[in-house]
N, C-alpha and C positions, 0 to 999 in steps of 0.2 A: 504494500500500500504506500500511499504516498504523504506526504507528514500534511496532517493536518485536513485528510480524507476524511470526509464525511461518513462514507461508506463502513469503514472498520468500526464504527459502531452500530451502523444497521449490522452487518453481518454478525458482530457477537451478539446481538440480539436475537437474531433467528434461529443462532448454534448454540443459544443459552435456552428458547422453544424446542429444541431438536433433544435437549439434552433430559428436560424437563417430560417431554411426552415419551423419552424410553424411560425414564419412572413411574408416571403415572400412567400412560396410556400407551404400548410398547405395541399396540396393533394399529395403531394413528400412523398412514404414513403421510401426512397433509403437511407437518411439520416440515419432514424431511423433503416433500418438492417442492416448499417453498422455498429452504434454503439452496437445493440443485436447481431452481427455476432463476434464482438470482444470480448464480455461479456463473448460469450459463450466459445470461443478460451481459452480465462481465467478460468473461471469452469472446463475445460478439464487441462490446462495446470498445475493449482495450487490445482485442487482438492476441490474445496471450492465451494459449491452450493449455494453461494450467490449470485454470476455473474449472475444464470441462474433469479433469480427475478429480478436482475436489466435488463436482456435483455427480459424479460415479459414486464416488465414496458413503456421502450424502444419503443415495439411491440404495446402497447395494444392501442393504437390510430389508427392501421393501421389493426383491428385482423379480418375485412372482405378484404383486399386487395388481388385481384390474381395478386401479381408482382412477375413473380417468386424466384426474390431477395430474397422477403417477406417469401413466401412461403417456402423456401430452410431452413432459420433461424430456422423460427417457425419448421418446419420437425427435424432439429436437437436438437432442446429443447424437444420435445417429446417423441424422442429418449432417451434421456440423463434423464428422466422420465420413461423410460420402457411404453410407450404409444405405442406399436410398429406400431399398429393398423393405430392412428392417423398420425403418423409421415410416413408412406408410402400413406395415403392418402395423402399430403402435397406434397411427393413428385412426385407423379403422376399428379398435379394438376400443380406446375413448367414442368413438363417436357411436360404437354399440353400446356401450353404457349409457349414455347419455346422446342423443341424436340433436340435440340440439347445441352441443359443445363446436362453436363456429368457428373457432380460432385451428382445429383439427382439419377443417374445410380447406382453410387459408395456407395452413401448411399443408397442406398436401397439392393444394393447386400450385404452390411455390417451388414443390419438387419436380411434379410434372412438365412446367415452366423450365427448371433447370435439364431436364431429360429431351426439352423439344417435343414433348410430348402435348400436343395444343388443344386435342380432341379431348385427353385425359382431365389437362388443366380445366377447359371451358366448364366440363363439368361441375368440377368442384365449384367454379364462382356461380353457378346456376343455384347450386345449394347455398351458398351465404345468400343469393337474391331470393329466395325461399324464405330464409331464416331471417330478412329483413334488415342483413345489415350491408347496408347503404355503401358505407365508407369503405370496408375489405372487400365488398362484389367489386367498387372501383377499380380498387388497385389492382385487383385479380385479373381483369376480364380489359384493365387499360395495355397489362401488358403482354396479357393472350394478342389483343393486337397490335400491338407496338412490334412482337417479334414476330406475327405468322403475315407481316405485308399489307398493314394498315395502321403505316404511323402515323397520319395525322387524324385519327380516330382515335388511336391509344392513347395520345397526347391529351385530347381535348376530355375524354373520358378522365383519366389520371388529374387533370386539373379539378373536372368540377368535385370528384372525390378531393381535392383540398379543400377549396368550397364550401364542403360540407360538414369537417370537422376542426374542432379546435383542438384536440390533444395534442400535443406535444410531439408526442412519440409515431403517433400514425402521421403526422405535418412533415418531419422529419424524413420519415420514408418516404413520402410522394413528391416533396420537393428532390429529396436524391435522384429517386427514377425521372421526375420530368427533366431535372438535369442532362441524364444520359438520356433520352430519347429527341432533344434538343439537339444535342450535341450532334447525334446521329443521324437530325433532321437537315444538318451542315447550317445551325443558327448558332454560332458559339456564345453571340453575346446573349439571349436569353438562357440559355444553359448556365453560362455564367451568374446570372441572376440569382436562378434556382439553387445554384450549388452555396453561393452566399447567401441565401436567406435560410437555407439550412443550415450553416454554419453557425449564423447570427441565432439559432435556439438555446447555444451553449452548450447540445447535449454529446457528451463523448458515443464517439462511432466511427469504429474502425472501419466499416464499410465506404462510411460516408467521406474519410480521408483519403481512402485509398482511390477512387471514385474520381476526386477533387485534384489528386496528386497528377494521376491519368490523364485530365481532360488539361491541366497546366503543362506534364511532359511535351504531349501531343502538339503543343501551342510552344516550346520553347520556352517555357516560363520556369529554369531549374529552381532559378532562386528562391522565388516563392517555395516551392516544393520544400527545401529545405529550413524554410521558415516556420512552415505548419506541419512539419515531422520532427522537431527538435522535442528531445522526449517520449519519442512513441519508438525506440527502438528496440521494445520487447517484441514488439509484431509483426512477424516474418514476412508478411506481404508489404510493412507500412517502410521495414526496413529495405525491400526489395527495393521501394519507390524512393529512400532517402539514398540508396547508393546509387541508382541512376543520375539522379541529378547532382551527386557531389562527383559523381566521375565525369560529366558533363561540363562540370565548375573546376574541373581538376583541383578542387579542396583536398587537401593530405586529408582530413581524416574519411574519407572516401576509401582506401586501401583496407582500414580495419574495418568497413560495412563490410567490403566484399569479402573480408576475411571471414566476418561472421556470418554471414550467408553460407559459406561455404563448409565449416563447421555446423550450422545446423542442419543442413540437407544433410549434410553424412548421419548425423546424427537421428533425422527424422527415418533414412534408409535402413540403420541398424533396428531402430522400432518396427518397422514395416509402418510408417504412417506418410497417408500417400496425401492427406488433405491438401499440398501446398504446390502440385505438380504443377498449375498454372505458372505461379510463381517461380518454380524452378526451372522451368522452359525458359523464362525471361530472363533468369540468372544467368544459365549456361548462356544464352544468346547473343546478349548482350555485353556481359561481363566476363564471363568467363572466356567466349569466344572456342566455341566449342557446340556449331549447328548442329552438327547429326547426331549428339546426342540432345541435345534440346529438342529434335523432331522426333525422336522416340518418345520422351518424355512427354514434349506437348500429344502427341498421336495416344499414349496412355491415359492422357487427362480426357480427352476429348471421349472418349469411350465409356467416359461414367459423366460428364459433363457438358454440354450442349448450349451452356448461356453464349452468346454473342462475340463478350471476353475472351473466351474459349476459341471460337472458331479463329478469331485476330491472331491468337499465339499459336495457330496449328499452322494457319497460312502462311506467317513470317515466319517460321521454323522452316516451310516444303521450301518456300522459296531461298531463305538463306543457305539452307542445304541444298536444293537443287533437285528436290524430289520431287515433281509434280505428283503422283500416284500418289505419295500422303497425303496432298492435299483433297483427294477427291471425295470425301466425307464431307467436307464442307463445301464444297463446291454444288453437292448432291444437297444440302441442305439450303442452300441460297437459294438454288433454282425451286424447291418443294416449298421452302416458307414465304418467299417474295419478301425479306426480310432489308428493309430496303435503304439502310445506310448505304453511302457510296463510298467510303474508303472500305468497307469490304470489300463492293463487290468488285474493286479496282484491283485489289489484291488476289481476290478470286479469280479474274483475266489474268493479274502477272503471276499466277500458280499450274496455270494451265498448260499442259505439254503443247 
């Protein structure tokens, strides 16, 4: 934690509930997914895949319980593992307990989304439109068409879902996506927009940086980059995006990023933990200099991943290696989604034998 974190006193609060219901009530597992449901909030928020063992830990006394509480957690740690398998089991299993638990909807239309799977996702937001919630059919069903080749549909959907709520947390995600769908619309400067009025919520979000970091690379903006990643170097994707731009800036301490980039990939290999392969396709490609295996690597990510992101780093991978045949999975998917950013599908052309 960081001095003077707010946070380290919620959490001894919830591990002082957690500690309190294995005395009193040692069949209660509500405690314990509150505190792995926070853990997890933190892994996403700060980037650091240590939360998600301490929300295992949290979990692993309750790991036959069907509460859907329970269930919902565990579904989002599996996710956040590339389990996608498991994690939509999980949450088929909450939403039989309870059919009306809508947030089980939302991630699972989220996975399907990440699978390219459009028919699967649409689904899903058909059921939050069922259960009446307004603000996640939005976001579900803006960016079922943002990727299947109706972006200025998915746009305008995704906004009025801002429109419509004031939370914090849901504002936060739909200004990140209109940012990237902005972006992708080749309008930088409203993207831009989006990407600062999310910024301006305060709320830490390691997506939301890595996102922001991306659309400034893309733009030649290192320095910034390096401005709003000072202190986020626990997280291996946010660290990915602070050693690009300090090797851009030929900054000396640019050398020790890559060094620790490169110390963690070993290290995530000897785990067998594959969450980061996006990310390490970009290491080796960039940094490391070293295409053909960044085009293994990216060709392994893309096999269990499908977002957008994904297809970028398989493409620049074929091409920097010279392998048009790798690229043809996404090439096959450009032409099937009408997915309609134009630096892909430029890159899709310069992948092609």
């Amino acid at each position: 934690m960081r001095p003077g974190d707010a946070t380290t006193r919620e959490l001894a609060g919830l591990r002082a509930a957690v500690a309190r219901a294995a005395r009193e009530a040692p069949a209660d597992p509500l405690p314990a997914a509150h505190l792995a449901g926070r853990y997890y909030e933190l892994a996403v928020a700060r980037g650091d895949p240590r939360y998600i063992g301490y929300a295992d830990a949290a979990l692993a006394p309750f790991a036959r319980s069907r509460v859907p509480a329970v269930l919902a957690v565990r579904g989002q740690l599996r996710q956040y593992r590339h389990d996608f398998d498991g994690a939509l089991e999980d949450f088929a299993g909450a939403l039989e307990a309870d059919p009306q638990f809508a947030s089980a909807h939302a991630w699972r239309g989220a996975i399907y989304l990440v699978q390219a799977n459009y028919a699967a996702a649409r689904t899903e937001c058909d059921a939050l439109l069922a259960l009446d919630r307004a603000v996640l059919y939005g976001g579900c069903i803006g960016l079922v068409h943002a990727y299947g080749g109706r972006m200025e549909a998915g746009y305008a959907t995704l906004q009025r879902a801002l429109e419509e709520t004031r939370d914090p947390g849901n504002r936060l995600w739909l200004l990140t996506r209109l940012g990237e769908v902005a972006a992708w619309r080749g309008q930088p400067a409203l993207a831009e927009r989006h990407y600062r009025a999310a910024l301006a919520l305060g709320i830490e979000d390691g997506y939301l940086l890595a996102a922001w970091s991306d659309f400034l690379l893309d733009r030649q903006r290192p320095a910034e980059v390096v401005k709003w990643l000072a202190g986020w170097e626990a997280s291996d994707g946010l660290l990915l995006r602070l050693a690009l731009a300090g090797t851009a800036l030929k900054q000396p301490a640019a050398k020790a990023h890559v060094q620790a980039l490169a110390d963690r990939f070993a290290a995530a290999k000897v785990r067998g933990d594959t969450t980061h392969r996006a990310e390490e396709a970009r290491y080796l490609m960039h940094l490391a200099g070293d295409p053909a295996t960044a085009l293994a690597v990216a060709a392994a990510n893309y096999r269990v991943q499908r977002e957008p992101r994904d297809a970028r780093v398989l493409l620049e991978a074929a091409i920097a290696a010279k392998d048009a045949g790798a690229a043809q999975p996404v090439r096959d998917w450009l032409r099937s989604s009408g997915f309609e950013d134009a630096y892909l599908r430029q890159l899709g052309l310069a992948s092609a034998p």
